[in-house]
N, C-alpha and C positions, 0 to 999 in steps of 0.2 A: 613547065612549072605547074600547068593544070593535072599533070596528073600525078603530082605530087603531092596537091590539096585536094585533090579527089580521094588518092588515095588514104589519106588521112581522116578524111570527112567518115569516110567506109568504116575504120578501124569504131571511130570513136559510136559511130550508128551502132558494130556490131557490138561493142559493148554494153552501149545503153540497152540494146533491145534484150542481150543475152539477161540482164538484170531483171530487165523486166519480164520477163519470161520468167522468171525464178518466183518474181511476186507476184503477182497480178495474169487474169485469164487470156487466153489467145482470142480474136473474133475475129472475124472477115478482113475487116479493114487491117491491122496489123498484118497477117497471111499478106494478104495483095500491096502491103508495103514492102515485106519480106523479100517477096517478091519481085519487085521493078528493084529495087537495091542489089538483090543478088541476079537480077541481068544488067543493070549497068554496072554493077561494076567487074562481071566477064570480061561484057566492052572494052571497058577499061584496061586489065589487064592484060587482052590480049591486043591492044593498043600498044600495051606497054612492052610486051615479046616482043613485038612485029620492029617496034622504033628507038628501043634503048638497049643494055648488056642485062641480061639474066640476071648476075651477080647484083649490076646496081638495084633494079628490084628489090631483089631479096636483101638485100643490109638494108633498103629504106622501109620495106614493108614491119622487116622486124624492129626496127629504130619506132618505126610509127605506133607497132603495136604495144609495146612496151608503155607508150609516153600515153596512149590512148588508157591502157590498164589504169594508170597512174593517176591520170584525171578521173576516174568514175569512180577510182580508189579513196579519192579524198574527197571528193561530193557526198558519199557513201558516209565516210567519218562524221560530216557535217562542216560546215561552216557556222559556227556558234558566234555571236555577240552580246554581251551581257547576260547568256544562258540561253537566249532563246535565236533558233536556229534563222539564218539569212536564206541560204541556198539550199534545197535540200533536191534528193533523188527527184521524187514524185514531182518538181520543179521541171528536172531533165525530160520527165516523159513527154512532155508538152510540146517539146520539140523536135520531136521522133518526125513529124510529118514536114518540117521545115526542113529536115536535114536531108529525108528521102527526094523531097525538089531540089535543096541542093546537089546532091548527087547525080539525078537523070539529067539535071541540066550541066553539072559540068562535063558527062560523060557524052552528050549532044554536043559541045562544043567543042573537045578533046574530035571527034570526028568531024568535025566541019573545016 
């Protein structure tokens, strides 16, 4: 089950960062977030060869990225109330470093 919500943790991080790439500069800290993200979640999936069917993978990864598209899709949109925005992207970015510990730590605990 953990590497199921890893795996999804993943999607939705690579979303956000890919956005944010689009708007706003790269600097160290991003890079070296970039980074532990794209080795835990190697771990991860080769966590996931080693202990489940290829196939399952691949239908949940694409199911995942899809729904992950979908959410940044509509953040993107906005969330408006009475005209003035609730939720918005620049919101999202804030959380870039909460989701990067999320992820090393589920990808730690996926190996323990």
């Amino acid at each position: 089950m953990l590497f199921y919500l890893s795996t999804f943790l993943f999607f939705v991080y690579l979303k956000i960062a890919r956005v944010h790439k689009k708007e706003e500069k790269l600097n160290t800290l991003t890079i070296i977030q970039h980074t532990l993200v794209t080795i835990s979640t190697t771990s991860i999936y080769f966590y996931g060869f080693t202990h489940l069917s290829w196939y399952i993978i691949l239908l949940t990864s694409f199911v995942f990225y899809i729904m992950a598209a979908l959410m940044v899709t509509v953040v993107q949109l906005g969330i408006f109330i009475d005209g003035k925005p609730q939720f918005g992207i620049s919101m999202l970015y804030k959380y870039l470093p909460v989701l990067t510990s999320g992820i090393i730590a589920l990808s730690a605990i996926i190996w323990l």
